[in-house]
C-alpha positions, 0 to 999 in steps of 0.5 A: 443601916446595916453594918457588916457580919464578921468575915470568913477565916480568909480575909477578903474585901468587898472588891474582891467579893463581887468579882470572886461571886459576881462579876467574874460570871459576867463574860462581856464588859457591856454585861457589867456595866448593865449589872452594875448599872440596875444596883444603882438606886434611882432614889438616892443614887447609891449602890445596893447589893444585899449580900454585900451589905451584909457581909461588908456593910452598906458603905463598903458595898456602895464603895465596891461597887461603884469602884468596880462600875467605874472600872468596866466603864472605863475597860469598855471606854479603852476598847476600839469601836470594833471591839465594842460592837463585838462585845454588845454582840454578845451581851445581847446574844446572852439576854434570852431575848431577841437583840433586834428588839432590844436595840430597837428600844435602846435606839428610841429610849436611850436607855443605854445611857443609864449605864454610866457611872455616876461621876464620869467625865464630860469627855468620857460620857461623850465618847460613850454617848458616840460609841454606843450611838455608833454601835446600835447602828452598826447592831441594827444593821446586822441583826436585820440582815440576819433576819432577813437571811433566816427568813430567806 
């Protein structure tokens, strides 16, 4: 187990840490709950993030990261459904791959889903089941008319 470096002059905690380096970076809450998502051990199910632990410790970054991934989950679940097509728009715009692709196999792999928190509630988990759900239809159909007017 890693335990934490001495902090810098200016005292910072390990919250304030990842947004100040990380997430602030992310400009789309979809992006974060995906980023937030894959530091999620699938073994253990804690959070791990390198230079957190090193800095803060492994229990410090594993307590920051899932405060922070329950709050973008929680900021995505307060948006309304428009919103939460718009920002999944965006996030992915910015993949670097072709957003019909990737809501393709979101649509059969459900991959999607992993990006909850650990712990969310039966009524939060099925309104992001519904709304995620909602917003890969309304994706699919836009992104396809898209095409079709590229190729057109």
């Amino acid at each position: 187990m890693r335990t934490a470096r001495p902090k810098s002059l200016l005292e910072r905690t390990a919250d304030t840490d990842l947004w100040r380096h990380t997430l602030s970076q992310i400009p789309v809450l979809s992006g974060r709950l995906v980023y937030l998502s894959t530091l999620r051990s699938p073994v253990t199910g804690r959070y791990e993030h390198h230079g957190l632990a090193l800095l803060f410790g492994d229990g410090e970054a594993d307590k920051a990261i899932r405060s922070s991934h329950r709050r973008a989950f929680h900021d995505w679940l307060a948006l309304s459904l428009p919103d939460k097509i718009s920002d999944l728009a965006e996030y992915l715009r910015t993949t670097g791959e072709d957003p019909a692709q990737v809501l393709r196999h979101w649509s059969k792999a459900e991959t999607w889903s992993s990006f909850q928190p650990v712990g969310a509630l039966p009524a939060e988990k099925s309104l992001y089941i519904s709304d995620m759900r909602a917003a890969i239809r309304i994706l699919t159909m836009q992104f396809a008319v898209a095409e079709q007017g590229h190729s057109a």
